[in-house]
KOLLUM-378081 format. One record per residue: residue number from 1; x, y, z of N, C-alpha, C, CB in turn; residue in three letters. Coordinates in steps of 0.001 Angstrom, whole numbers. Glycine has a CB too. Example, Ala and Ser with C-alpha at 12.3 -4.5 7.8 and 13.67 -1.06 7.14 Angstrom:
# residues 2
site nr: 1 nx: 13190 ny: -5690 nz: 7800 cax: 12300 cay: -4500 caz: 7800 cx: 13200 cy: -3300 cz: 7800 cbx: 11308 cby: -4473 cbz: 9046 rest: Ala
site nr: 2 nx: 12850 ny: -2250 nz: 7080 cax: 13670 cay: -1060 caz: 7140 cx: 12900 cy: 30 cz: 7870 cbx: 14084 cby: -598 cbz: 5725 rest: Ser
END
This chain:
# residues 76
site nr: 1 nx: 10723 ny: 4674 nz: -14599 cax: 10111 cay: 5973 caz: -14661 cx: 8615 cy: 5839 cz: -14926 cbx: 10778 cby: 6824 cbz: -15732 rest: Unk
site nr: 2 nx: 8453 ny: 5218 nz: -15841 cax: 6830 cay: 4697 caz: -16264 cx: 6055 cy: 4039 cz: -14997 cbx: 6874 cby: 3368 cbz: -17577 rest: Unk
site nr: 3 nx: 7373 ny: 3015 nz: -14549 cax: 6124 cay: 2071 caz: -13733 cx: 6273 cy: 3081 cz: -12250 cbx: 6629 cby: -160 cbz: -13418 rest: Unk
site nr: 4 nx: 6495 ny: 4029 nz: -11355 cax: 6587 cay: 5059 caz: -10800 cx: 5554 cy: 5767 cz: -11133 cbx: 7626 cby: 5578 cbz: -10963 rest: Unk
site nr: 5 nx: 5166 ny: 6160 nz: -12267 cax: 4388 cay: 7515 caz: -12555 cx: 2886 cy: 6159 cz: -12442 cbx: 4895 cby: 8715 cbz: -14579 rest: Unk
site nr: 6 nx: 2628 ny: 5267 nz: -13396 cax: 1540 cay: 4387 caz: -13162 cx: 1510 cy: 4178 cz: -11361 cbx: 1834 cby: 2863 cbz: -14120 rest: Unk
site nr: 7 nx: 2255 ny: 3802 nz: -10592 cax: 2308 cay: 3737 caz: -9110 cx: 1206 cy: 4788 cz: -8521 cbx: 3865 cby: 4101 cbz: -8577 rest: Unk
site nr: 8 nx: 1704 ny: 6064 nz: -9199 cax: 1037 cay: 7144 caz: -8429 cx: -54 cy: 7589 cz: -9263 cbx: 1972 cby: 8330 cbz: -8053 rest: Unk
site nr: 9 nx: -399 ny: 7142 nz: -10000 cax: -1608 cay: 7424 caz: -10862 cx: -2451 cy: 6223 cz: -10553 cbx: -1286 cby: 7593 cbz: -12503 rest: Unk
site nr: 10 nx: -2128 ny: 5366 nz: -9742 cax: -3039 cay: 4615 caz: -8659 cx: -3359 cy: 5026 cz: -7494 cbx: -2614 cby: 3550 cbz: -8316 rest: Unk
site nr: 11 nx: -2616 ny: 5730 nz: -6516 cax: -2752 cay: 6234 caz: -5480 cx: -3212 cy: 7379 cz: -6093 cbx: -1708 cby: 6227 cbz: -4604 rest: Unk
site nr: 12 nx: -3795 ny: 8018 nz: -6812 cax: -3892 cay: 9632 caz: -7461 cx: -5952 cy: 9320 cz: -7661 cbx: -2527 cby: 9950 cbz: -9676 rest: Unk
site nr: 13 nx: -5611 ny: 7960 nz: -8199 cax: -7102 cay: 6768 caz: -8335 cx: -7915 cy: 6777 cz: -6978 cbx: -6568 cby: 4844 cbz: -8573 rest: Unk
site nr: 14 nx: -7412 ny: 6434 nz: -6391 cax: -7692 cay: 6464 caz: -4752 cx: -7895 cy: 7671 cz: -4106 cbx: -6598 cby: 5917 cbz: -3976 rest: Unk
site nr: 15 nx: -7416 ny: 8912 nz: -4206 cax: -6821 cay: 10185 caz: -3048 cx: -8179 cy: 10948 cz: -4082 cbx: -4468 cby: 11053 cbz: -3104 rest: Unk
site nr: 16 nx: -8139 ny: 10599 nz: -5546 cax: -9219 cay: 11975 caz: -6184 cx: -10583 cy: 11788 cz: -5557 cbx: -9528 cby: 11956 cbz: -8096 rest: Unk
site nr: 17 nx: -11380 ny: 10651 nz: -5681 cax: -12673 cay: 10348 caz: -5157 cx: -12823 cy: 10855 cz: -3853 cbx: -12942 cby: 8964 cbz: -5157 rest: Unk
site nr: 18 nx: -11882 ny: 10466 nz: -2636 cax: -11796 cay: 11074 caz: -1379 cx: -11534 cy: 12802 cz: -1346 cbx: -10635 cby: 10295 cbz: -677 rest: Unk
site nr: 19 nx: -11174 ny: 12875 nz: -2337 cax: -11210 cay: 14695 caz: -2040 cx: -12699 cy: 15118 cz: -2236 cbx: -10144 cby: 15761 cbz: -3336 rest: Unk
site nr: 20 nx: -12946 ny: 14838 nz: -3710 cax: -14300 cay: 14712 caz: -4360 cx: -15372 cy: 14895 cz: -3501 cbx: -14496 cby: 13457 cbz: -4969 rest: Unk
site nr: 21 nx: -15380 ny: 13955 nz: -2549 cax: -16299 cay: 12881 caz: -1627 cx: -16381 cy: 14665 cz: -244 cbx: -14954 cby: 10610 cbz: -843 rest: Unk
site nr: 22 nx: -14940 ny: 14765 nz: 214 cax: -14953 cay: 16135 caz: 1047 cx: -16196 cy: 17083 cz: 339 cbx: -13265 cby: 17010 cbz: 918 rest: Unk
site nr: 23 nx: -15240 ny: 17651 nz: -968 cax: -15949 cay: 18897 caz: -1343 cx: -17682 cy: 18821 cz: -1451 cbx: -15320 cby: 19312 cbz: -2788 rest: Unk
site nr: 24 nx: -18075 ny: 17409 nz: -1734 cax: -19504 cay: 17527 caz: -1996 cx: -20005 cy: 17594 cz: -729 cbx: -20141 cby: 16426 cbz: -2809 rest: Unk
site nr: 25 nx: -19453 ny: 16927 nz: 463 cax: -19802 cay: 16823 caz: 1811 cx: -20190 cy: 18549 cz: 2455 cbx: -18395 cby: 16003 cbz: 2605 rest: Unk
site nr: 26 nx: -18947 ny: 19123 nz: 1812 cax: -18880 cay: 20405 caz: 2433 cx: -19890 cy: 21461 cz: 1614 cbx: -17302 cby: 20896 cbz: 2433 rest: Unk
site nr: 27 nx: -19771 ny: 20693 nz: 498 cax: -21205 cay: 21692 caz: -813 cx: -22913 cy: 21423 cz: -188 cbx: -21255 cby: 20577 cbz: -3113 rest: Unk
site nr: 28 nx: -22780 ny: 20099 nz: 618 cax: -24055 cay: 19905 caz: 641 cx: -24068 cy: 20941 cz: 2115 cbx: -24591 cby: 18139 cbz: 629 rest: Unk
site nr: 29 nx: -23332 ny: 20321 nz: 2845 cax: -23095 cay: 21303 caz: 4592 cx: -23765 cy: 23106 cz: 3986 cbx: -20414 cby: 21484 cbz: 5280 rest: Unk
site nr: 30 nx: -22850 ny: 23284 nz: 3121 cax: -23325 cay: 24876 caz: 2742 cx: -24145 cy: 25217 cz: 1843 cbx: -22393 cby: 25665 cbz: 2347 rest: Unk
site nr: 31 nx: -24529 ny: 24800 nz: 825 cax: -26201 cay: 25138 caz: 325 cx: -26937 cy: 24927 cz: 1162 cbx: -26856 cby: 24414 cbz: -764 rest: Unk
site nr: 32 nx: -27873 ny: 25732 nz: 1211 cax: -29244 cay: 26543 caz: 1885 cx: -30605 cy: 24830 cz: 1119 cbx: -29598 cby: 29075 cbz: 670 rest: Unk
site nr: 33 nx: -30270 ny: 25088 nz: -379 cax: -31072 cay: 24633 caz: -767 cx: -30916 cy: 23002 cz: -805 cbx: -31253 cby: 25309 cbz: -1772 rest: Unk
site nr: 34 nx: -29657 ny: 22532 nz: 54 cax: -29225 cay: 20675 caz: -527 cx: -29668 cy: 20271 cz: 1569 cbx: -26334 cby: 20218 cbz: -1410 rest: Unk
site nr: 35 nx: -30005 ny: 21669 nz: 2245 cax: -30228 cay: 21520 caz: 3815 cx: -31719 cy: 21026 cz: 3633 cbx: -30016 cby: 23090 cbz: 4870 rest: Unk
site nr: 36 nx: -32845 ny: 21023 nz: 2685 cax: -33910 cay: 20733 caz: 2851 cx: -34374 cy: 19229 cz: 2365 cbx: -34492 cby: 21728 cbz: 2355 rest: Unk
site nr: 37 nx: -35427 ny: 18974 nz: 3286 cax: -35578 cay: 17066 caz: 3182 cx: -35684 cy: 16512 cz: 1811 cbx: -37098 cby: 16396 cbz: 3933 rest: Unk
site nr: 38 nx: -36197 ny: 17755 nz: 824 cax: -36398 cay: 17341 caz: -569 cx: -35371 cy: 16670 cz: -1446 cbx: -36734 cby: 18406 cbz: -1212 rest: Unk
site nr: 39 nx: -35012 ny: 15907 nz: -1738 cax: -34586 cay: 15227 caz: -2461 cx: -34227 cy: 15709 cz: -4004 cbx: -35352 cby: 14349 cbz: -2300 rest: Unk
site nr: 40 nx: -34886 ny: 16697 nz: -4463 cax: -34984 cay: 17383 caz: -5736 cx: -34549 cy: 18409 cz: -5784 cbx: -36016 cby: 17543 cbz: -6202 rest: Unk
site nr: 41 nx: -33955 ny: 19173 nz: -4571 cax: -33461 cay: 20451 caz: -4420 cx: -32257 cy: 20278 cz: -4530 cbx: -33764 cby: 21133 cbz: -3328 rest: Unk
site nr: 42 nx: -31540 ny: 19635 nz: -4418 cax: -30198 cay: 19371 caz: -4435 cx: -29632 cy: 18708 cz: -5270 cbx: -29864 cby: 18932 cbz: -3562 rest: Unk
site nr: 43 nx: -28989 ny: 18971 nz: -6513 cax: -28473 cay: 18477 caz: -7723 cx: -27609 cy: 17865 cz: -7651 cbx: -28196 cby: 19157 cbz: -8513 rest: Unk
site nr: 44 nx: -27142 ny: 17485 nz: -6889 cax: -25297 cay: 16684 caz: -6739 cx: -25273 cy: 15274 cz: -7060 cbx: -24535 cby: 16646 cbz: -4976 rest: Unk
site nr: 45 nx: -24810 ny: 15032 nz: -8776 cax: -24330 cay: 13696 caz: -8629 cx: -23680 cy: 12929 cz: -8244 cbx: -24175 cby: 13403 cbz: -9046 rest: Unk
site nr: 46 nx: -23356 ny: 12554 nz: -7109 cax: -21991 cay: 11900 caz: -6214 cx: -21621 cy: 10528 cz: -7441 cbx: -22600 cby: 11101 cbz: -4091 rest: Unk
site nr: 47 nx: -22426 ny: 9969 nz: -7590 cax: -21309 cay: 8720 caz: -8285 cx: -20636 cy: 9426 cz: -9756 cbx: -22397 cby: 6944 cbz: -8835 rest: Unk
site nr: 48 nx: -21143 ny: 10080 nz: -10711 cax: -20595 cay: 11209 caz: -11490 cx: -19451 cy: 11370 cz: -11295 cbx: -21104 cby: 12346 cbz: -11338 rest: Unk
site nr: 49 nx: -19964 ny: 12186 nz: -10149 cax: -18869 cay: 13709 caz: -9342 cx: -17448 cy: 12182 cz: -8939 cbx: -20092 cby: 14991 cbz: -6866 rest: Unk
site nr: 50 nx: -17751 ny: 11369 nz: -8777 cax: -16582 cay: 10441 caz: -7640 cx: -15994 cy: 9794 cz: -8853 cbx: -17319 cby: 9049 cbz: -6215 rest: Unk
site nr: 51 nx: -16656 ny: 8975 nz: -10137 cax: -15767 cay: 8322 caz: -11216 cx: -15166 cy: 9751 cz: -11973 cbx: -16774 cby: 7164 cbz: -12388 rest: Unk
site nr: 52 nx: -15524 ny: 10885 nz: -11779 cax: -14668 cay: 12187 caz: -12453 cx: -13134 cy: 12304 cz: -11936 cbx: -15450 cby: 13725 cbz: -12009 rest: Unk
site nr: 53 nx: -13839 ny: 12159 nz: -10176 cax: -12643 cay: 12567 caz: -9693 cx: -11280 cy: 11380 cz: -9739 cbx: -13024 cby: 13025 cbz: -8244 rest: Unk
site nr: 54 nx: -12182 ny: 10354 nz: -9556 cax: -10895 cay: 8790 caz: -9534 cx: -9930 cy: 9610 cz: -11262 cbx: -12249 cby: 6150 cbz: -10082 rest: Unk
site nr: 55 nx: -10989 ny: 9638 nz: -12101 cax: -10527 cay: 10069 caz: -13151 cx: -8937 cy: 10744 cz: -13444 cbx: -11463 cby: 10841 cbz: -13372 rest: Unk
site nr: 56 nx: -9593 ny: 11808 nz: -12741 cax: -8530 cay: 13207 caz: -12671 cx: -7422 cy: 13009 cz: -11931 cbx: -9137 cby: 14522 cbz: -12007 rest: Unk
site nr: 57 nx: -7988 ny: 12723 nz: -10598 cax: -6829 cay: 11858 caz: -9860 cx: -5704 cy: 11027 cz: -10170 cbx: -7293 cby: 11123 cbz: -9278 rest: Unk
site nr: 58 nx: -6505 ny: 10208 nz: -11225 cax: -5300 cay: 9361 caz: -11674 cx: -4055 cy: 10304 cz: -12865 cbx: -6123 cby: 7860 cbz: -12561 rest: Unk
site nr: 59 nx: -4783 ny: 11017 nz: -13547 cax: -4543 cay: 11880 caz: -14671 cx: -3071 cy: 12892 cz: -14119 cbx: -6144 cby: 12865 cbz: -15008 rest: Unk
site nr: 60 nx: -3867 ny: 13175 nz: -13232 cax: -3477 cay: 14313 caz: -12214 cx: -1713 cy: 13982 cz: -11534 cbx: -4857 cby: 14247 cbz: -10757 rest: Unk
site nr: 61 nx: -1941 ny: 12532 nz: -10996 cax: -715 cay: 12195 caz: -10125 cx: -11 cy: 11326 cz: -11375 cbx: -1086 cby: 11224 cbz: -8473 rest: Unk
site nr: 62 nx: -397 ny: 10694 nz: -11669 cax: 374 cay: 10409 caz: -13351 cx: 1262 cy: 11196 cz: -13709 cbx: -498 cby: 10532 cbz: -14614 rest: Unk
site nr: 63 nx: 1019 ny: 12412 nz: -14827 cax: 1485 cay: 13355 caz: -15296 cx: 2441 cy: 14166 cz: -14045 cbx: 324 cby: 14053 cbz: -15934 rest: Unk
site nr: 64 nx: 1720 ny: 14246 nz: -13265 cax: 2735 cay: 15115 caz: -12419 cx: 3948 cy: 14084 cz: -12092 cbx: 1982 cby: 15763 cbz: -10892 rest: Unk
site nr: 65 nx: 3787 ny: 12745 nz: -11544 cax: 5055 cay: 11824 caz: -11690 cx: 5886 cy: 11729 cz: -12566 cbx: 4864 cby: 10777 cbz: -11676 rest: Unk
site nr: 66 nx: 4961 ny: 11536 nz: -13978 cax: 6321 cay: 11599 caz: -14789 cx: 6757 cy: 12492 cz: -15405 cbx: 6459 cby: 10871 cbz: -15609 rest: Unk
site nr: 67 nx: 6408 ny: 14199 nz: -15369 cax: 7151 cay: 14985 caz: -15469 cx: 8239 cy: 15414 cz: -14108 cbx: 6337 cby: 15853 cbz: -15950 rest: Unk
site nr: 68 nx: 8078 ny: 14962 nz: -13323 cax: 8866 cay: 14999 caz: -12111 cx: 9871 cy: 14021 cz: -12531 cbx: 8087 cby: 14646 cbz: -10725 rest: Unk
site nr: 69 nx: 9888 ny: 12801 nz: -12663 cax: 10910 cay: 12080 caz: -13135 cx: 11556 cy: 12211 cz: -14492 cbx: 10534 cby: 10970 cbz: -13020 rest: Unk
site nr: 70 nx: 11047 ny: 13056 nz: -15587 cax: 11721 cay: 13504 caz: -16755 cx: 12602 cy: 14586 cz: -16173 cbx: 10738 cby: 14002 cbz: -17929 rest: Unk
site nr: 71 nx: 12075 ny: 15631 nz: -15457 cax: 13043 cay: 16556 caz: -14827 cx: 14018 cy: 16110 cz: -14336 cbx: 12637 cby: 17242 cbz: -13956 rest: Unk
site nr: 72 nx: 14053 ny: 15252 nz: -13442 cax: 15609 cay: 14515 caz: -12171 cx: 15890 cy: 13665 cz: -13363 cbx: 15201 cby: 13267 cbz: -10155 rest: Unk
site nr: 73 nx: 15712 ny: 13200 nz: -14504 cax: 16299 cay: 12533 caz: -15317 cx: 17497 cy: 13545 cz: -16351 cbx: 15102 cby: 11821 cbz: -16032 rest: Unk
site nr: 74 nx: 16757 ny: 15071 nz: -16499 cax: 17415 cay: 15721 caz: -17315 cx: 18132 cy: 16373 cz: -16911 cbx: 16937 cby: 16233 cbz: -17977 rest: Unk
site nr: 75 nx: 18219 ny: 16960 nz: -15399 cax: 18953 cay: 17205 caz: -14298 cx: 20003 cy: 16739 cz: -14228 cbx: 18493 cby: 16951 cbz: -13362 rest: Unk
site nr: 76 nx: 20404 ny: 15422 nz: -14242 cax: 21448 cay: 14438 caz: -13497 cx: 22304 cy: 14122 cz: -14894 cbx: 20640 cby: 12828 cbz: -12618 rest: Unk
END
């Protein structure tokens, strides 16, 4: 059950940064102000924003694994 929920709180490691990585793609696409050559107009910390998301990701698919497997455990 443990080593399952760690499984996917590796792949959770992996999948958060790549979402992360979208939304800033699509934040920069749509601010007005991250479209100009300046460099200073646009606040987005990507390496921040990407060790947050590996973060959460892992946090994220973790917890949700092993309450998924406490459930089919208490189930059965």
């Amino acid at each position: 059950m443990l080593k399952r929920a760690v499984i996917w709180g590796i792949l959770g490691l992996a999948a958060g940064p790549m979402v992360i990585y979208c939304l800033i793609l699509l934040a920069l696409y749509l601010d007005p102000s991250c479209r100009a050559g300046d460099a200073l107009t646009c606040r987005l910390d990507a390496g921040l924003n990407l060790v947050l998301g590996a973060i959460g990701g892992f946090a994220l698919f973790f917890a949700v694994s092993l309450v998924r497997s406490l459930h089919e455990k208490r189930r059965s």
